[in-house]
N, CA and C atoms as an extended XYZ file, in Angstrom:
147
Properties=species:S:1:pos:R:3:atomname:S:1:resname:S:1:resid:I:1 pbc="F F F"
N       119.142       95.663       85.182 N   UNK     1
C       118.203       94.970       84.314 CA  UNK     1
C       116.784       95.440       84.650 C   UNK     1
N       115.826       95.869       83.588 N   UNK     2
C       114.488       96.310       83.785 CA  UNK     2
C       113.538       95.330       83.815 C   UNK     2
N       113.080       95.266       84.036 N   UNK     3
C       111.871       93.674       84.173 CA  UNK     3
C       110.459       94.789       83.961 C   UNK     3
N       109.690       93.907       83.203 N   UNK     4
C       108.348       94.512       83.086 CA  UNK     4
C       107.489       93.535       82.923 C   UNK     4
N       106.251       93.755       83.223 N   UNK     5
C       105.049       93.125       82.930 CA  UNK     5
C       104.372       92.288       81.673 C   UNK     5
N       104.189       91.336       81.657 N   UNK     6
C       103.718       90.690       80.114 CA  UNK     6
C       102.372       90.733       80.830 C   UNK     6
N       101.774       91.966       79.965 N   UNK     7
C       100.201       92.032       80.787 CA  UNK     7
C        98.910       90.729       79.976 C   UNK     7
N       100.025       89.836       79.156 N   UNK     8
C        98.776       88.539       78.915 CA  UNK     8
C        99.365       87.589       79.964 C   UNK     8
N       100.237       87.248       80.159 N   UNK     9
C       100.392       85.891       80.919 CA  UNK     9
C       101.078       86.143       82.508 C   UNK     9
N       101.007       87.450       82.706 N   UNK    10
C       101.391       88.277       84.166 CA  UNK    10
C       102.907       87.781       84.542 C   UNK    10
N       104.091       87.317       83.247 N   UNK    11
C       105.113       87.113       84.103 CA  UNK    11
C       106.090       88.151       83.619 C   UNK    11
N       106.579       88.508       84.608 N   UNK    12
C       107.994       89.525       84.482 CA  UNK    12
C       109.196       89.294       83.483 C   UNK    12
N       109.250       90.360       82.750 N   UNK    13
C       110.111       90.256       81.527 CA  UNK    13
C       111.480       91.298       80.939 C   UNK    13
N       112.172       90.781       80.821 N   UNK    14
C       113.438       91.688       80.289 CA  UNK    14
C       113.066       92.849       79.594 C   UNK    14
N       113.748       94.116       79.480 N   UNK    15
C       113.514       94.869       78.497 CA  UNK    15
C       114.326       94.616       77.358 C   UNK    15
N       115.502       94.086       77.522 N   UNK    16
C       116.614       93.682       76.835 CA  UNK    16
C       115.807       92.499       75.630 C   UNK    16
N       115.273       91.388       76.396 N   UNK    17
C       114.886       90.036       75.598 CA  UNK    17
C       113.729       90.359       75.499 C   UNK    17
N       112.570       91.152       75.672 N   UNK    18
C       111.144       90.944       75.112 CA  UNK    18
C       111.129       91.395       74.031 C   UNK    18
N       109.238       90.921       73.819 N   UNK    19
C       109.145       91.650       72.072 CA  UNK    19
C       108.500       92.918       72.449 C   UNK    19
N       108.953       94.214       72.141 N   UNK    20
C       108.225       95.142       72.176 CA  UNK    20
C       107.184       95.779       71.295 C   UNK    20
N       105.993       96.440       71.880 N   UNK    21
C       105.119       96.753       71.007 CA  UNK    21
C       104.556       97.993       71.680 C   UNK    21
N       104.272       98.792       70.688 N   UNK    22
C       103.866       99.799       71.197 CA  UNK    22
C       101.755      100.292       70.746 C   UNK    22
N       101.486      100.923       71.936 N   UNK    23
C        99.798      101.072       71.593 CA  UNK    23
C        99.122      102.008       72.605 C   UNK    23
N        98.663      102.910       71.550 N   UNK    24
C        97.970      104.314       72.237 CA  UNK    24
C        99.481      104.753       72.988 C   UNK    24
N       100.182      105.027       72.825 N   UNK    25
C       101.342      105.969       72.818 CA  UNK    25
C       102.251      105.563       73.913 C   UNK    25
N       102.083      103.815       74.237 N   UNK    26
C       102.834      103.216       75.769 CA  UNK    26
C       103.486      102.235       74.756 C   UNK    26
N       104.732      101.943       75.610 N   UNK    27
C       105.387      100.367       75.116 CA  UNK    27
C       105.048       99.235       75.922 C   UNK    27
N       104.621       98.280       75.511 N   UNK    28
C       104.491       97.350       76.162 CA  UNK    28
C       105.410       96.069       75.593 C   UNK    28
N       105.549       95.240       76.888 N   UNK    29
C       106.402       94.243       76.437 CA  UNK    29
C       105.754       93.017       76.921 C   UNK    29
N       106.343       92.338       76.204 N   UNK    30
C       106.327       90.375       75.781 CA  UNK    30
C       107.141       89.480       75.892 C   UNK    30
N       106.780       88.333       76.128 N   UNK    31
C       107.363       87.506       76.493 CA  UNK    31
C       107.666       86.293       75.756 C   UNK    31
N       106.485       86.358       74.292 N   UNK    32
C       106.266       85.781       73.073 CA  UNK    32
C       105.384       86.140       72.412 C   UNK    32
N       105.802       86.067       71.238 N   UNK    33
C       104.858       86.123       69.786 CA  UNK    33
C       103.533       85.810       70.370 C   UNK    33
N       103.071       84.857       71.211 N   UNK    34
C       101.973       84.603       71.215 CA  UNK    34
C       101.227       85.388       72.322 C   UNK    34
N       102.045       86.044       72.816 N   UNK    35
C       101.618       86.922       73.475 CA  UNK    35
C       101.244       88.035       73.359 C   UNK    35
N       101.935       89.024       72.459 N   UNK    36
C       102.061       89.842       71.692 CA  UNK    36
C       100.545       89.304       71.229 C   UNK    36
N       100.624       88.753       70.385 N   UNK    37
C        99.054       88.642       69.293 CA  UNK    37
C        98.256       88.521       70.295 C   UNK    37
N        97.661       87.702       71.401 N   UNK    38
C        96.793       87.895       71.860 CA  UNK    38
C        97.007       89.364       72.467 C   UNK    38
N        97.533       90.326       72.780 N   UNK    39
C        96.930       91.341       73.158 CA  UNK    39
C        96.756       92.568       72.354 C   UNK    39
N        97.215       92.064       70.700 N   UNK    40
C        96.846       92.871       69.792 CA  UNK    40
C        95.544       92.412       68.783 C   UNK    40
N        94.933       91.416       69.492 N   UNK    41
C        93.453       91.033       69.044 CA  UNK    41
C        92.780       91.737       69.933 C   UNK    41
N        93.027       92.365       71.338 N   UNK    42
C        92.061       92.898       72.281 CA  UNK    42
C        92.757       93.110       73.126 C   UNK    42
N        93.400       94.670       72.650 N   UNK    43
C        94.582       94.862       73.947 CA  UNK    43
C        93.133       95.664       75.159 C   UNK    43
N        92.247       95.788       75.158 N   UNK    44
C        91.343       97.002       76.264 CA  UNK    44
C        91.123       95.618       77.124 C   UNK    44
N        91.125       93.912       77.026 N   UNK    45
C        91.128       93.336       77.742 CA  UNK    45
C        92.499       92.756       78.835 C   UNK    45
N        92.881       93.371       78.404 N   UNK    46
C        94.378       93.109       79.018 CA  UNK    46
C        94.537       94.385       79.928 C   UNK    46
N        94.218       95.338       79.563 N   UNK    47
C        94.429       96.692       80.077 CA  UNK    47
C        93.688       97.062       81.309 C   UNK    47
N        94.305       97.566       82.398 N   UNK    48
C        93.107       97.903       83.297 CA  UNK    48
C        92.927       99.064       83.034 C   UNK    48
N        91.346       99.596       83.461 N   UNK    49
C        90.645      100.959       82.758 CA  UNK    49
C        91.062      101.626       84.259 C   UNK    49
């Protein structure tokens, strides 16, 4: 099982059960819809530079 990062709410997440989204050419994953949207209103705040 892969576990990844929900880089809005920092908890570890399935690759299997998240929502995936992809941006600037990475997948990122979720943990909910509402998660997802907040980091597609301002994913460069979520992101470390």
């Amino acid at each position: 099982m892969v576990k990844h990062l929900d880089f809005v709410c920092k908890m570890r997440v399935d690759e299997e059960n998240s929502i995936k989204y992809e941006w600037n050419g990475k997948t990122y994953y979720f943990c909910s819809q509402e998660c997802l949207e907040a980091f597609k209103e301002n994913p460069e705040r979520y992101i470390e530079k």
